[in-house]
Phi, psi and omega in degrees: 000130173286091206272165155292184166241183178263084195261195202263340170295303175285350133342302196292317166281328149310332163281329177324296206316291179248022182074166228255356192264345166230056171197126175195134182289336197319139198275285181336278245282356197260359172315301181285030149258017197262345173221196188235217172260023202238124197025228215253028224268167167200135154234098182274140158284165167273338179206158184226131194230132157228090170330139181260329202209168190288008171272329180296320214265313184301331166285314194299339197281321192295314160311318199293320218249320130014290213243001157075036207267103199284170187214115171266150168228166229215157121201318157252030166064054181230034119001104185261016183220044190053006169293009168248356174308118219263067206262016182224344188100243170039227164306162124252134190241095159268154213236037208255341161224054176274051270217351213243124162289119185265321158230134122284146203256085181265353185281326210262321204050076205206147167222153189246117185206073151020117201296338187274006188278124167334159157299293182300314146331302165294326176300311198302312192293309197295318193303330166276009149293331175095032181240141173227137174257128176253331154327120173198057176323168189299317222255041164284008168297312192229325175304182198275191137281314211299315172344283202310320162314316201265338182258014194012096198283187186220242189144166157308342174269011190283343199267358140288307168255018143092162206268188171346291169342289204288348172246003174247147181255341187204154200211129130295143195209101165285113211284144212271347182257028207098306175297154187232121187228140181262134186318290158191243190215175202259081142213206211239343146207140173250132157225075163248101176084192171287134192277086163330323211265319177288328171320277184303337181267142209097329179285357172075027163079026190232015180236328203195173173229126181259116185264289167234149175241175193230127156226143180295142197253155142231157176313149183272148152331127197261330195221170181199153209252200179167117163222167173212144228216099171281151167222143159305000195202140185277342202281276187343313153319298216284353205271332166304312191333281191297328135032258176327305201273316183331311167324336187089015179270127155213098194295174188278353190177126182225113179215138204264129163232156201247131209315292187348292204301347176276308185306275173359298198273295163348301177300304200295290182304336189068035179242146173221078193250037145198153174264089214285204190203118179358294170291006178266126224234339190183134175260143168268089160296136198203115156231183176211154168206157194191207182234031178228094159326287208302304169343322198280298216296345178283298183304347174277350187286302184300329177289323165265011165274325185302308192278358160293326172275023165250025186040066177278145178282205179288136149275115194254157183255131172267117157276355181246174165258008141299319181286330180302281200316327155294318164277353152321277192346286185299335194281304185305344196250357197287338177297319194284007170249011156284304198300317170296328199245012134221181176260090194258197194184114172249140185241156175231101214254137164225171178217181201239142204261015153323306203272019178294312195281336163285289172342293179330288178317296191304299186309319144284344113013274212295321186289287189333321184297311176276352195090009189256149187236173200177116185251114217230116184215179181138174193271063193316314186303343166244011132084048154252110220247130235206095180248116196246079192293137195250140157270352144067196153328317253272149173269197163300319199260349159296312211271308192277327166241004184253357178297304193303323179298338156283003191264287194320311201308323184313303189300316174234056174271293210301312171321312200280347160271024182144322214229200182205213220229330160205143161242041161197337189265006166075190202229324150070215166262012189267293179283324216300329171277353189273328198307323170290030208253317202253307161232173261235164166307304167339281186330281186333292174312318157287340151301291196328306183327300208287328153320297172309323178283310240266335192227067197306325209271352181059068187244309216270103183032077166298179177058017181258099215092275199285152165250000000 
């Protein structure tokens, strides 16, 4: 598809729009919009436009869709699979200052918020009411909602209270020709029409630009229990997950790490709140949490007989909330000290989590085969494996064109036990050649369709999903 460029005219009208103070070409200023987090990637738009309000976001798109203009739309960039990438140029719509939690709902236990609010911000605000939004991917630090939204993110607590998805009820939304519409409505069930709202989540910025959203609250938790669980074997971790839920546990977060990936993030941090022990090969983080201590303290019981008979090493209880916050801490930080400390391609793989311990294996398997070494950490209680291929010894010329066949073999291993190409970081500009890995033409041809009504000129974050 053939975009327009960006003469000084349609300049000129995108400054009418948001002012002459958010909108600019200058090549510094356009540097941080030229990548995310995902490797080494780069793309500059031609100008970054930042809108204050959805009347702002309905003119540019309407200019856009006008002069035939490609529009990414972007906000804090922390994106692990290229969905913020200008991969055409043209606009970045950043979306950095729509910022505002707009009602929490305490009757509904319901909240309204504006797409650039931080994650952890919102999580923070609502928690002083004793209300929890539990989506919380590593980056709730610094990512968006709207982000969160678009990769309909997951986090650790997904694997009790479920990803992105499962709490938003309602979405504004700007339509790629401009018009502007809400998804569906702020209650806890619709069976009205085609569900729009689930539609837009997940879709990577390529259907609509999500201005606010409406999300389901739950009471907060009052306690939560944090143990770490060694194993002599990473499959023997991994084979403890179904374990667990066999047992009748179902913790709020269960996550897996492989010795590296502790070793690793320990070097990059300088913290060391665990001692690894020669033989230790892979760790289980497990917490559980509810409002009855003794309640916890049984399911911790039960969990740890279950990891003795898989010869699990000593366990230790973070007994303080220093000791939680450290080992959070570290368990949040191994992407960014895998990405510091080489040059790597992380895949985010799921599986139905029986079938973990076969993945695992397969996976070192296929590197041996291509020559790639691979550090694996991730939410294992939902049988999601976060593969971080190192490129190593690897030359150059292995890394850049003999690599993707290990990436396809990767993919369609996973497919065939179950599972499918990313469950949580999206399929973007990265994964995009993979997609016929998972589904059928028939399939394939039916996103597109849907592609096609909701964005006919294919202006709205090209290059994305489809190859």
């Amino acid at each position: 598809m053939k975009f327009s460029i960006i003469t000084l005219e349609i300049k000129q009208e995108l400054i009418n729009v948001v002012g002459d103070n958010y909108c600019f070409t200058e090549k510094n200023r356009l540097e941080d919009y030229c990548h995310d987090e995902t490797e080494d990637l780069n793309f500059p738009p031609e100008i970054v436009v930042k809108p204050a309000n959805t009347n702002e976001v309905s003119a540019i798109m309407k200019l856009a869709s006008k002069y035939n203009i490609p529009v990414t739309p972007c906000g804090a960039r922390t994106g692990l699979s290229g969905g913020a990438l200008c991969v055409h140029g043209g606009i970045a719509l950043s979306m950095e200052r729509f910022n505002k939690i707009i009602q929490i709902d305490e009757d509904n236990l319901q909240v309204v918020t504006q797409s650039a609010v931080i994650t952890q911000e919102l999580q923070e605000v609502v928690q002083e009411k004793g209300l929890y939004y539990a989506p919380d991917p590593s980056s709730r630090g610094t990512c968006f909602i709207g982000g969160n939204i678009a990769e309909n993110a997951g986090g650790p607590r997904a694997v009790k209270y479920g990803v992105t998805k499962d709490f938003v009820l309602n979405l504004e939304v700007v339509l790629p020709n401009g018009e502007v519409i809400e998804t569906g409505a702020n209650t806890l069930k619709n069976s009205t029409g085609y569900n729009l709202t689930q539609l837009m989540v997940g879709s990577e910025g390529t259907l609509g630009i999500v201005t606010q959203a409406t999300l389901k609250l739950i009471p907060c938790p009052k306690h939560n229990m944090l143990m770490l669980v060694p194993f002599t074997s990473a499959e023997k971790a991994c084979e403890a997950v179904a374990s667990i839920f066999k047992a009748g546990i179902t913790p709020s977060a269960m996550e897996f790490m492989e010795r590296d990936a502790i070793q690793w993030t320990m070097d990059f941090t300088k913290e060391s709140p665990v001692k690894l022990k020669d033989n230790e090969q892979a760790h289980l983080l497990i917490e559980v949490d509810g409002n009855d201590t003794e309640v916890l303290f049984k399911e911790c019981e039960v969990i740890a007989s279950v990891v003795e008979e898989l010869d699990c090493g000593e366990i230790m209880f973070a007994e303080t909330e220093a000791q939680k916050d450290a080992l959070w801490f570290l368990r949040r930080r191994v992407g960014e000290a895998v990405k510091a400390t080489s040059i790597y391609k992380e895949e985010d793989t799921v599986v139905p989590r029986y079938n973990l311990p076969k993945l695992l294996k397969e996976v070192k398997s296929i590197g041996a085969k291509y020559g790639f070494k691979s550090i694996c950490y991730g939410h294992a209680g939902d049988g999601n494996l976060h593969i971080n291929i190192i490129k190593g010894d690897m030359t150059d010329d292995a890394w850049n064109n003999e690599l993707s066949k290990g990436i396809r073999e990767l993919f369609e291993l996973t497919v065939e036990l179950g599972g499918t190409l990313s469950g949580e970081h999206g399929i973007g500009y990265v994964q995009k050649h993979y997609m016929d890995i998972a589904f059928s033409d028939v399939e394939l041809n039916l996103m597109k369709g849907i592609k096609n009504i909701f964005d006919p000129k294919g202006i709205l974050n090209p290059g994305k999903i489809f190859a």
